[in-house]
GUVOSE-298323 format. One record per residue: residue number from 1; x, y, z of N, C-alpha, C in turn; residue in one letter. Coordinates in pm, whole numbers, m for minus. Example, Ala and Ser with C-alpha at 12.3 -4.5 7.8 and 13.67 -1.06 7.14 Angstrom:
<nodes>
+-----+--------+--------+--------+--------+--------+--------+--------+--------+--------+-----+
!   n !    n_X !    n_Y !    n_Z !   ca_X !   ca_Y !   ca_Z !    c_X !    c_Y !    c_Z ! res !
+-----+--------+--------+--------+--------+--------+--------+--------+--------+--------+-----+
!   1 !   1319 !   m569 !    780 !   1230 !   m450 !    780 !   1320 !   m330 !    780 !   A !
!   2 !   1285 !   m225 !    708 !   1367 !   m106 !    714 !   1290 !      3 !    787 !   S !
+-----+--------+--------+--------+--------+--------+--------+--------+--------+--------+-----+
</nodes>
This chain:
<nodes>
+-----+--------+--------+--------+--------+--------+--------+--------+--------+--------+-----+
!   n !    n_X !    n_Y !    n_Z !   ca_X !   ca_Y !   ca_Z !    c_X !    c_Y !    c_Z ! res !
+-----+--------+--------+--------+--------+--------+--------+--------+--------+--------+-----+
!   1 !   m813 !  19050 ! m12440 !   m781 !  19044 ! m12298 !   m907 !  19064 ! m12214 !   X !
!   2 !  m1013 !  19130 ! m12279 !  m1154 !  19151 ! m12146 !  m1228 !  19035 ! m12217 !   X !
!   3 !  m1201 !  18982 ! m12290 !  m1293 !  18861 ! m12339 !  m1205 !  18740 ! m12200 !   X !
!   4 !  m1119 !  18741 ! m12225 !  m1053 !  18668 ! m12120 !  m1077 !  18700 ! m11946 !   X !
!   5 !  m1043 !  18814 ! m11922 !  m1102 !  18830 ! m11824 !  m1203 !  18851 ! m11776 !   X !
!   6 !  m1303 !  18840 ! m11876 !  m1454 !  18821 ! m11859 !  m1475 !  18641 ! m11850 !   X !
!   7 !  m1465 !  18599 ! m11923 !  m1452 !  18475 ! m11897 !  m1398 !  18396 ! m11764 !   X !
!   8 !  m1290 !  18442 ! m11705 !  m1221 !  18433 ! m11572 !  m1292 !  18468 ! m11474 !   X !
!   9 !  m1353 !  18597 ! m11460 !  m1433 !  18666 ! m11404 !  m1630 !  18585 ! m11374 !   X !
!  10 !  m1688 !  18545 ! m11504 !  m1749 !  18450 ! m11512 !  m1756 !  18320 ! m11389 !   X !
!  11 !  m1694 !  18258 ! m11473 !  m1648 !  18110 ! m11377 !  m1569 !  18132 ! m11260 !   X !
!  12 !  m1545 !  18204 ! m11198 !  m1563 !  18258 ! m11087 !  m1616 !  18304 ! m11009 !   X !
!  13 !  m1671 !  18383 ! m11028 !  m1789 !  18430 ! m10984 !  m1920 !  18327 ! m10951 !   X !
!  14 !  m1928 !  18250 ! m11078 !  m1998 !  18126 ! m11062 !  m1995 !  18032 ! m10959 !   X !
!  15 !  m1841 !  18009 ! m10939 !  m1831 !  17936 ! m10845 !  m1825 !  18020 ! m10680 !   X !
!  16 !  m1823 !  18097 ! m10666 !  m1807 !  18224 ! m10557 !  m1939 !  18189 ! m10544 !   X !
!  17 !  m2045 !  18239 ! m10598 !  m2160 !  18270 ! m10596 !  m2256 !  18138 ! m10551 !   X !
!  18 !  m2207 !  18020 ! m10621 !  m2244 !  17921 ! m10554 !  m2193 !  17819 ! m10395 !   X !
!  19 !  m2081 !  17907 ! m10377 !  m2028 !  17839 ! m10257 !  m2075 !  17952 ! m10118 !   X !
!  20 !  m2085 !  18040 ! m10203 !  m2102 !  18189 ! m10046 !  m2212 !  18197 ! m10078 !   X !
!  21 !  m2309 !  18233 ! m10185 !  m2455 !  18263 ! m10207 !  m2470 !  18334 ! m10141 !   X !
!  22 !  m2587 !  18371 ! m10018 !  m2587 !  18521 ! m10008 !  m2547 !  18476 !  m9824 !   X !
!  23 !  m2424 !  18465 !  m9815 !  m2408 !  18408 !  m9682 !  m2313 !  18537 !  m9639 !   X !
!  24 !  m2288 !  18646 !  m9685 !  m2244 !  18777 !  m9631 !  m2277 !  18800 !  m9511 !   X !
!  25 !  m2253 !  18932 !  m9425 !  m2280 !  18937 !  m9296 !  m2419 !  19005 !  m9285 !   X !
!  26 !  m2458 !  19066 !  m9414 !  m2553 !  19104 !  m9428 !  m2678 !  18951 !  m9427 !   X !
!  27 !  m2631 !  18854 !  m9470 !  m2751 !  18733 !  m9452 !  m2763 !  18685 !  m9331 !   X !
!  28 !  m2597 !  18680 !  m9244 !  m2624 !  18631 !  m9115 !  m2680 !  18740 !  m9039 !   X !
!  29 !  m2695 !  18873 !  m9052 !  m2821 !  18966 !  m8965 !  m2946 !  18930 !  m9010 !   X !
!  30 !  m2974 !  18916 !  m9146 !  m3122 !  18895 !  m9144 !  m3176 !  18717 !  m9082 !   X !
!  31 !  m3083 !  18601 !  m9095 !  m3141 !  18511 !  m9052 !  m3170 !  18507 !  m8879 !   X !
!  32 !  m3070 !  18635 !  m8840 !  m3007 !  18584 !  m8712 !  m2956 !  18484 !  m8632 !   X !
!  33 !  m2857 !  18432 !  m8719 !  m2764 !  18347 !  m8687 !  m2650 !  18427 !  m8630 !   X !
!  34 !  m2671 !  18439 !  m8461 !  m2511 !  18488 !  m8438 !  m2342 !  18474 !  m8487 !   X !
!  35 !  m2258 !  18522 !  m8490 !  m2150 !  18435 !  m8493 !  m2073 !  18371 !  m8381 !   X !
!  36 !  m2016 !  18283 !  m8387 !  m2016 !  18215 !  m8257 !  m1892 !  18273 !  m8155 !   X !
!  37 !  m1948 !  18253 !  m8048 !  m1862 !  18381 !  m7957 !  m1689 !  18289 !  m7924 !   X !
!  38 !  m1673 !  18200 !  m7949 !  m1538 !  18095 !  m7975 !  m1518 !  17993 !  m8046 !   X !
!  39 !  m1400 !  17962 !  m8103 !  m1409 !  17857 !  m8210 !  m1492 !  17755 !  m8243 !   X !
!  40 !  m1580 !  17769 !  m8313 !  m1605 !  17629 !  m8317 !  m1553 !  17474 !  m8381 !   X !
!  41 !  m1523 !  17392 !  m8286 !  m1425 !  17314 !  m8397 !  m1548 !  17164 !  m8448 !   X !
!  42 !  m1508 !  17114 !  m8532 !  m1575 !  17020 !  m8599 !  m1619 !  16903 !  m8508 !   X !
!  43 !  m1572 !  16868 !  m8408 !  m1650 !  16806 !  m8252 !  m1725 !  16808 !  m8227 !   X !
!  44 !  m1776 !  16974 !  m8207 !  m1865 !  17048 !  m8123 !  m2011 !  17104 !  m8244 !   X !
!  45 !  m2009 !  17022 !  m8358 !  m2115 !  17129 !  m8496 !  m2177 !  16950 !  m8453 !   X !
!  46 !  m2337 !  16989 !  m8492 !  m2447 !  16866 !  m8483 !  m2398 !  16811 !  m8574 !   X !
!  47 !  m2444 !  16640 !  m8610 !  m2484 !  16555 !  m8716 !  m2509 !  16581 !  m8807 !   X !
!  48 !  m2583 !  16739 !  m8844 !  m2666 !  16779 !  m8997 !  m2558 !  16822 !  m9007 !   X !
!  49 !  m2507 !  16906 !  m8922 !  m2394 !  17025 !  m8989 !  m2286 !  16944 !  m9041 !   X !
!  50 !  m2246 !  16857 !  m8971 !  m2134 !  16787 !  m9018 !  m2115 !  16649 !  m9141 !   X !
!  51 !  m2272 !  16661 !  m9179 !  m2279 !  16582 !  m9283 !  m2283 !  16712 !  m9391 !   X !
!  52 !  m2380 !  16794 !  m9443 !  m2326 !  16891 !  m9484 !  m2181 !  16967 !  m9522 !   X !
!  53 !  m2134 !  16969 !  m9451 !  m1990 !  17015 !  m9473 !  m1859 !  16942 !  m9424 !   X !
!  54 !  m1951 !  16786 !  m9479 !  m1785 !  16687 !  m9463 !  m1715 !  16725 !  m9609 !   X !
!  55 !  m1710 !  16785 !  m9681 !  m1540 !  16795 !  m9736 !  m1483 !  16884 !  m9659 !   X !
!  56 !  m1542 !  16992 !  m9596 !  m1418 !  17069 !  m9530 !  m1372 !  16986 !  m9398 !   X !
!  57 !  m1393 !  16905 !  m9330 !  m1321 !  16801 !  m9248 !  m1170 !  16845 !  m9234 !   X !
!  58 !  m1139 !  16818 !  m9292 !   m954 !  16854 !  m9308 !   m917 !  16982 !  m9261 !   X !
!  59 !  m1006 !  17067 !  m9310 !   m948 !  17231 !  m9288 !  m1058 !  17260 !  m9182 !   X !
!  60 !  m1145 !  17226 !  m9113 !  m1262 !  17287 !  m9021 !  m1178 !  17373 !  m8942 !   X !
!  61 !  m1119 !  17323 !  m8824 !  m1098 !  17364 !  m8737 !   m965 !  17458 !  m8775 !   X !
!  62 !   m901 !  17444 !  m8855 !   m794 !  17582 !  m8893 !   m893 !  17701 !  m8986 !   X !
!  63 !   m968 !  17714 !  m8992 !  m1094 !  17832 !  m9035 !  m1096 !  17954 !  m8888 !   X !
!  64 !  m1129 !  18043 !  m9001 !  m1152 !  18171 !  m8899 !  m1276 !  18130 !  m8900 !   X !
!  65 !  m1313 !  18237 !  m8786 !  m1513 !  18263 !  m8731 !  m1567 !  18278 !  m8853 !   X !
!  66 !  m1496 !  18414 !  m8892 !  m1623 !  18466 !  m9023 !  m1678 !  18351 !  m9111 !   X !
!  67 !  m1534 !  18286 !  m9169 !  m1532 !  18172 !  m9245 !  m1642 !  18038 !  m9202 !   X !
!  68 !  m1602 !  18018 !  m9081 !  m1687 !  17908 !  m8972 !  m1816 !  17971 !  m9016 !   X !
!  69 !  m1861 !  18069 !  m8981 !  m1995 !  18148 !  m8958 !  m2051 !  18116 !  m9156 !   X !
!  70 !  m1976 !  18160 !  m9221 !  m2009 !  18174 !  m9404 !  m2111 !  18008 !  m9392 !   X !
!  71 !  m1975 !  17933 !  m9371 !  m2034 !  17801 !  m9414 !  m2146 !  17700 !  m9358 !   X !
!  72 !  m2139 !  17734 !  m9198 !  m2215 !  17712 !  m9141 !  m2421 !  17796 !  m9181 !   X !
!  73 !  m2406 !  17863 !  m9212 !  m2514 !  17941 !  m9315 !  m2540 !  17853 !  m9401 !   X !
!  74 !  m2455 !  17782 !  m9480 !  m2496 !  17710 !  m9596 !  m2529 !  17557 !  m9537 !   X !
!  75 !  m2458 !  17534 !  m9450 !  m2480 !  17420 !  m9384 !  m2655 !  17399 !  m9299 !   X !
!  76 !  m2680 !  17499 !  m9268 !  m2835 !  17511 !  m9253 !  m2948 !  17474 !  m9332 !   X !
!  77 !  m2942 !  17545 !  m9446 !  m3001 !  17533 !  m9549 !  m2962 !  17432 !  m9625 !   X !
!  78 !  m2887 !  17330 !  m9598 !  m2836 !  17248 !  m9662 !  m2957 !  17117 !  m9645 !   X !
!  79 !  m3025 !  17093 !  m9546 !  m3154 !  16962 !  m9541 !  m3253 !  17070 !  m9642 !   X !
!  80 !  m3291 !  17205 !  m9636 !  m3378 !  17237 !  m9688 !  m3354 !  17206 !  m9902 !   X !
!  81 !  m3232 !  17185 !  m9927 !  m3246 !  17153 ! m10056 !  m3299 !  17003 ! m10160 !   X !
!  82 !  m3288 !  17006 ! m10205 !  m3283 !  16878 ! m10305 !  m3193 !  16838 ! m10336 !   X !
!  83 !  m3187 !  16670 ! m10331 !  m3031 !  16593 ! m10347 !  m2930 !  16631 ! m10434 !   X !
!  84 !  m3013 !  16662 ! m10570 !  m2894 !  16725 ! m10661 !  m2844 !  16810 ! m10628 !   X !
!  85 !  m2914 !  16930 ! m10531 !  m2861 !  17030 ! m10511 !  m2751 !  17015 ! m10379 !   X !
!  86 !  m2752 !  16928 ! m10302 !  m2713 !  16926 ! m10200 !  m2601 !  16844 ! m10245 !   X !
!  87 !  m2579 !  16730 ! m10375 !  m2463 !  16737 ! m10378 !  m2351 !  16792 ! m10477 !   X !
!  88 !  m2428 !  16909 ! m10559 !  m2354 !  17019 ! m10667 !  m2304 !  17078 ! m10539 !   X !
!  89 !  m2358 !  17144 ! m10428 !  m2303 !  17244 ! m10342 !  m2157 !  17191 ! m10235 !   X !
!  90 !  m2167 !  17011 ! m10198 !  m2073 !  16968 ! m10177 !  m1935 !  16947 ! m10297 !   X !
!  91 !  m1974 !  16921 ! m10400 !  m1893 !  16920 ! m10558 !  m1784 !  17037 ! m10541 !   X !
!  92 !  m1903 !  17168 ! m10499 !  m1837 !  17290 ! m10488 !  m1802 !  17323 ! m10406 !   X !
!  93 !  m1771 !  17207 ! m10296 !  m1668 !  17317 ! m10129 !  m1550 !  17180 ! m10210 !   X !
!  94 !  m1566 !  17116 ! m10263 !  m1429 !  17013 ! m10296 !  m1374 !  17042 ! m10407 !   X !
!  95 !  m1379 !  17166 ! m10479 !  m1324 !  17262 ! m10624 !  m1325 !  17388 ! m10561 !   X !
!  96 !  m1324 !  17415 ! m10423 !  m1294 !  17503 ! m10376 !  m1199 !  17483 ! m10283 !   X !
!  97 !  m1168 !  17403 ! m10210 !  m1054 !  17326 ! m10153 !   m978 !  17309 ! m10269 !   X !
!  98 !   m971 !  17257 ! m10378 !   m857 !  17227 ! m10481 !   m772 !  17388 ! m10473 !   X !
!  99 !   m854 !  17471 ! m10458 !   m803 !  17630 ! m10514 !   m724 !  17683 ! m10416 !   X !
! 100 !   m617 !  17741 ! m10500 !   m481 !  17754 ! m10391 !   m547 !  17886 ! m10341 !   X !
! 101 !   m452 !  17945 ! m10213 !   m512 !  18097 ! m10179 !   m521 !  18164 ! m10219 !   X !
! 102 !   m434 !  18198 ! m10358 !   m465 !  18323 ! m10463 !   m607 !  18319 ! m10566 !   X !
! 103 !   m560 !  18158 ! m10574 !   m658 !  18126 ! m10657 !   m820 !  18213 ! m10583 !   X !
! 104 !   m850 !  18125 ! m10420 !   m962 !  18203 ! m10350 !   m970 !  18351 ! m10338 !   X !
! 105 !   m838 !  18381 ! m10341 !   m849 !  18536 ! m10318 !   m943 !  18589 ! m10456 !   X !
! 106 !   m839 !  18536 ! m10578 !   m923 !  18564 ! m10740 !  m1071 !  18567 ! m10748 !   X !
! 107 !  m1126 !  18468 ! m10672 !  m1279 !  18450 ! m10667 !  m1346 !  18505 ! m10595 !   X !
! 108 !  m1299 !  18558 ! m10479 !  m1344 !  18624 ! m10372 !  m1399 !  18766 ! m10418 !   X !
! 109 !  m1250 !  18810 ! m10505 !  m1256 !  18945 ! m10599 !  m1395 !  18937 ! m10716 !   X !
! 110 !  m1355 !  18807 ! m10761 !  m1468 !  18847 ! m10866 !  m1601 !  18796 ! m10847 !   X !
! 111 !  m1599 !  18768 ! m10737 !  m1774 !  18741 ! m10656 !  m1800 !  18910 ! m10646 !   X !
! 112 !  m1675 !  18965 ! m10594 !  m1769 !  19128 ! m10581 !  m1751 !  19207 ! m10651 !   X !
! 113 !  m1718 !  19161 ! m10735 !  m1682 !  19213 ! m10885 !  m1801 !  19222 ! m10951 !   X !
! 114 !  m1913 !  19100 ! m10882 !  m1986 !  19075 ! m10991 !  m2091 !  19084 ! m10918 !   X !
! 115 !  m2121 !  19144 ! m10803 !  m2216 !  19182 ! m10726 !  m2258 !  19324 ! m10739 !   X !
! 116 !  m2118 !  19405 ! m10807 !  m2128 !  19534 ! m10850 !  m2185 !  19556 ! m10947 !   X !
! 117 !  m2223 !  19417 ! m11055 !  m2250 !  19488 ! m11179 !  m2405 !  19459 ! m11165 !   X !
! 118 !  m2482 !  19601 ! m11248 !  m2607 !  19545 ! m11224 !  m2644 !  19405 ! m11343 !   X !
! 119 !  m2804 !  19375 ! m11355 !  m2862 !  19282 ! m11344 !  m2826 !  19293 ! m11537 !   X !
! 120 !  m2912 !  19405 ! m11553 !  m2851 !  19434 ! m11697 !  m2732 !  19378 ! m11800 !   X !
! 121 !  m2631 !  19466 ! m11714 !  m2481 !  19475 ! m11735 !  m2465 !  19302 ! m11728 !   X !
! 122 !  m2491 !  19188 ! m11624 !  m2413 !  19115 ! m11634 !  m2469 !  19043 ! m11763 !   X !
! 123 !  m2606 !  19037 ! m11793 !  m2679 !  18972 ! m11905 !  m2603 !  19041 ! m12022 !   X !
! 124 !  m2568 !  19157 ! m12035 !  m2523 !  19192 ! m12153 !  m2401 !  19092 ! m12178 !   X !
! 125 !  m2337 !  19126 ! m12059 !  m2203 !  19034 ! m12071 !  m2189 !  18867 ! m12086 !   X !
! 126 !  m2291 !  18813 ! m12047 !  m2337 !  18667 ! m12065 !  m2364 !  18688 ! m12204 !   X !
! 127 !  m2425 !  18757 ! m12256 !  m2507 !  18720 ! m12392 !  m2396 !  18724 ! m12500 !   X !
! 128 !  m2292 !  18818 ! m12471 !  m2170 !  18870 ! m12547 !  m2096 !  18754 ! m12526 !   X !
! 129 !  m2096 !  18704 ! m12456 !  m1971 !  18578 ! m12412 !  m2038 !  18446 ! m12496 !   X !
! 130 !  m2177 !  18419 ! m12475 !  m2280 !  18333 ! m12541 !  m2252 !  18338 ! m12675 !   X !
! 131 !  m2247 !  18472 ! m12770 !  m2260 !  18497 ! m12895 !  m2127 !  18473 ! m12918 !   X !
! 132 !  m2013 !  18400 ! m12815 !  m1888 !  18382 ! m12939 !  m1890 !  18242 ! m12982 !   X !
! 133 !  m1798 !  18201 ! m13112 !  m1759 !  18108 ! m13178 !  m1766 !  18014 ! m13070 !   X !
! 134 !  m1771 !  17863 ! m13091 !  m1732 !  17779 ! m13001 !  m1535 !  17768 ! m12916 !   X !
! 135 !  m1485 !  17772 ! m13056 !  m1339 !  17776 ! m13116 !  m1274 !  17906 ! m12961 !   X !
! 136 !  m1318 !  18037 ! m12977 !  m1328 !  18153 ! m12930 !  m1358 !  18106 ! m12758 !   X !
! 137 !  m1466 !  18064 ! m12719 !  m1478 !  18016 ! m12573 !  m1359 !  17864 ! m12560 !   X !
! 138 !  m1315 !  17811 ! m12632 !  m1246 !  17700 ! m12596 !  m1089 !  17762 ! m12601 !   X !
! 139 !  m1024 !  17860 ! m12664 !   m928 !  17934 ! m12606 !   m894 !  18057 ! m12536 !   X !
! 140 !  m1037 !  18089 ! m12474 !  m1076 !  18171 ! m12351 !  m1024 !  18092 ! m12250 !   X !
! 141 !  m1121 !  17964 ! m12230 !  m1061 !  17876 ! m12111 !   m960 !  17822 ! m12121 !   X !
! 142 !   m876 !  17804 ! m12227 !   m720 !  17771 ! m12210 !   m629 !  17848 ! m12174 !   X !
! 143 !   m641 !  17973 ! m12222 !   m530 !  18126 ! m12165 !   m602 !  18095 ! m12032 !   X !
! 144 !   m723 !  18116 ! m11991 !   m775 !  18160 ! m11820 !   m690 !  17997 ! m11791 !   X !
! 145 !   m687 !  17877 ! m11775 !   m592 !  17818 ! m11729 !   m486 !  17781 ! m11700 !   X !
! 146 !   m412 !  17866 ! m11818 !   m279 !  17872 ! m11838 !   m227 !  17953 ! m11710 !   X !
! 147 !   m329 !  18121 ! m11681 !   m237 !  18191 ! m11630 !   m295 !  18155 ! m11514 !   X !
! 148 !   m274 !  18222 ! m11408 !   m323 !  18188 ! m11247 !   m328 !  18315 ! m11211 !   X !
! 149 !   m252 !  18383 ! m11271 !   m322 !  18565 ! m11195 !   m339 !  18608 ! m11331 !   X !
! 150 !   m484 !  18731 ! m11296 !   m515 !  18807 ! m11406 !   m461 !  18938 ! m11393 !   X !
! 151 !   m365 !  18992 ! m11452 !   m255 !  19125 ! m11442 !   m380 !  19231 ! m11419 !   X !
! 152 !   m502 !  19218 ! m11452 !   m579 !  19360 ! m11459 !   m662 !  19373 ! m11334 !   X !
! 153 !   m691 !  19304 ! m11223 !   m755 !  19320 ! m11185 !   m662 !  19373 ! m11053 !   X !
! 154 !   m748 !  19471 ! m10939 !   m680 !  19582 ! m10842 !   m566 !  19468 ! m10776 !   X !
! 155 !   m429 !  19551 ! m10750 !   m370 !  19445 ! m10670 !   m423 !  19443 ! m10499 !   X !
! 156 !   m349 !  19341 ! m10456 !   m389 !  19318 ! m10346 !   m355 !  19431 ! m10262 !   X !
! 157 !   m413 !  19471 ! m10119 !   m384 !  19628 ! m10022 !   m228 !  19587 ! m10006 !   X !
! 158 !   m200 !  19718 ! m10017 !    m44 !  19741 !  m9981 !    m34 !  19798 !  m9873 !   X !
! 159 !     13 !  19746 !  m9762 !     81 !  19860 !  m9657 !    113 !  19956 !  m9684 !   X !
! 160 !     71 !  20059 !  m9617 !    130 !  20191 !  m9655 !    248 !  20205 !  m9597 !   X !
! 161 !    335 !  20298 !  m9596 !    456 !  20359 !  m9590 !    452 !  20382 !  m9429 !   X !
! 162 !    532 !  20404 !  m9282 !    545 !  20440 !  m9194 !    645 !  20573 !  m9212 !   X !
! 163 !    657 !  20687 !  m9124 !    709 !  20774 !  m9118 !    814 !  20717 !  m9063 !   X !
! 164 !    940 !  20775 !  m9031 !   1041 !  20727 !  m8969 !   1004 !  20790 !  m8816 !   X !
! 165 !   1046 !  20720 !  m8717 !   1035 !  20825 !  m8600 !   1149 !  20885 !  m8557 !   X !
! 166 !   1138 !  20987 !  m8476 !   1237 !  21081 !  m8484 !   1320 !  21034 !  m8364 !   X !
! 167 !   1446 !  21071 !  m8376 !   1555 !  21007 !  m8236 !   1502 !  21084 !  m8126 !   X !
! 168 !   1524 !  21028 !  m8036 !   1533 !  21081 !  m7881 !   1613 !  21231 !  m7838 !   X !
! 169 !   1570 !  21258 !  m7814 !   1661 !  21383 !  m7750 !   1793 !  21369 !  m7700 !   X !
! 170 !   1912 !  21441 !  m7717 !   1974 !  21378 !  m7632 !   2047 !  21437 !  m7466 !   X !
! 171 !   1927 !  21495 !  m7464 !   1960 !  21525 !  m7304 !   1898 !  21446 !  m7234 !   X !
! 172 !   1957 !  21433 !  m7069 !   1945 !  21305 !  m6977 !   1806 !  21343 !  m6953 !   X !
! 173 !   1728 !  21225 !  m6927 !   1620 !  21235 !  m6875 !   1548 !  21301 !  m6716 !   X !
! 174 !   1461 !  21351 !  m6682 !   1471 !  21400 !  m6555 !   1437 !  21257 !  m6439 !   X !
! 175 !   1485 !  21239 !  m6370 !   1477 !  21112 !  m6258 !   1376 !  21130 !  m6179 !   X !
! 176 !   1340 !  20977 !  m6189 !   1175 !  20986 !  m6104 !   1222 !  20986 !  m5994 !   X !
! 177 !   1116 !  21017 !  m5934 !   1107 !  20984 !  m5771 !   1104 !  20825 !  m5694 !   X !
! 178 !   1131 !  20834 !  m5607 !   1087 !  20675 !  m5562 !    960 !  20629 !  m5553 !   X !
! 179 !    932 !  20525 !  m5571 !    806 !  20449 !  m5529 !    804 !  20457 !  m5407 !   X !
! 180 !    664 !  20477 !  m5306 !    642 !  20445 !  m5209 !    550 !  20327 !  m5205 !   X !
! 181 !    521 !  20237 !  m5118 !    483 !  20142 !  m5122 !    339 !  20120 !  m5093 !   X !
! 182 !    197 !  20058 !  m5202 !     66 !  20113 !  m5167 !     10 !  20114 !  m4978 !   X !
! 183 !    m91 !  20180 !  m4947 !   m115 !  20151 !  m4840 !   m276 !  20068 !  m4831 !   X !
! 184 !   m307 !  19963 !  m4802 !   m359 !  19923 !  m4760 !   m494 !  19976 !  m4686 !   X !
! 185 !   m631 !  19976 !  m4766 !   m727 !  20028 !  m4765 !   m830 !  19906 !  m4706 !   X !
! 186 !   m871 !  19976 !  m4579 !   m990 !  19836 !  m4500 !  m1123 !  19838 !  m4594 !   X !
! 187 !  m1150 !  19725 !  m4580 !  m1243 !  19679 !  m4704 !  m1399 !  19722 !  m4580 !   X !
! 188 !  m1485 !  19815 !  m4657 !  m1547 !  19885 !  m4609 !  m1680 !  19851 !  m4617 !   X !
! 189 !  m1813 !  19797 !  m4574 !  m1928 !  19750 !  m4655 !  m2026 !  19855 !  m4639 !   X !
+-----+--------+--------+--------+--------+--------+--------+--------+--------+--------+-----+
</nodes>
């Protein structure tokens, strides 16, 4: 089961890692790229940006800011790459669109799943995953496809519990007074 969810965890992360890269809020302070103070919808983003991030077309404008803000980061840096790279990173907003919301939520998790582990730790775990059978990684990725949630990993936040509130008293309330009506103050310079 952690061979499996290492594996899950993996190719996830992989793909997390290549679609957000270090586009956290921590990257948009250091580039200083504000976030934008109202929607931006796909109209209103330049020519680069919108060649860059034509697969999200469909979903642009139903995106939150943060989200707007993530991709738009990558969309920057997107003339600064090389063609292959520029179109593995489109490959990967269109296998990220395939992924239902749990599915994103799953990756989201194990992007910081895997931001936690140090540099060490994850090589150990690559090398361990490396050193299995072929046979062994080819029904890793069949269970990780089969299931769609991994039972071990934290569930999602639960609302907590509300107290009940307590009834009203039941004696009559005391009666206001009347309103009097404002008075009219001369505008003074």
């Amino acid at each position: 089961m952690a061979a499996t969810l290492f594996s899950v965890t993996i190719r996830s992360a992989i793909l997390a890692i290549a679609l957000l890269g270090a586009t956290g809020t921590a990257a948009a302070q250091a580039t200083g790229v504000p976030a934008p103070a109202k929607p931006l919808l796909w109209n209103q983003l330049t020519r680069p940006q919108q060649v860059a991030l034509e697969p999200l077309l469909a979903e642009w404008d139903e995106l939150d800011a943060a989200r707007k803000q993530k991709w738009l980061e990558i969309a920057n840096r997107y003339s600064s790459m090389q063609p292959d790279e520029q179109q593995r990173v489109q490959e990967r907003m269109r296998d990220w669109l395939k992924l239902t919301p749990e599915e994103r939520r799953l990756a989201r998790e194990n992007y910081t799943l895997s931001k936690k582990l140090g540099k060490n730790q994850k090589s150990a775990q690559w090398e361990q995953y490396q050193a299995l059978p072929e046979e062994e990684k080819k029904k890793l990725a069949a269970d990780a496809a089969s299931k769609k949630q991994v039972t071990n990993l934290p569930p999602k936040t639960q609302p907590k519990a509300v107290a009940p509130t307590k009834p009203a008293p039941t004696t009559a309330p005391a009666p206001t007074p009347p309103l009097t009506p404002a008075v009219p103050v001369p505008n003074v310079k």
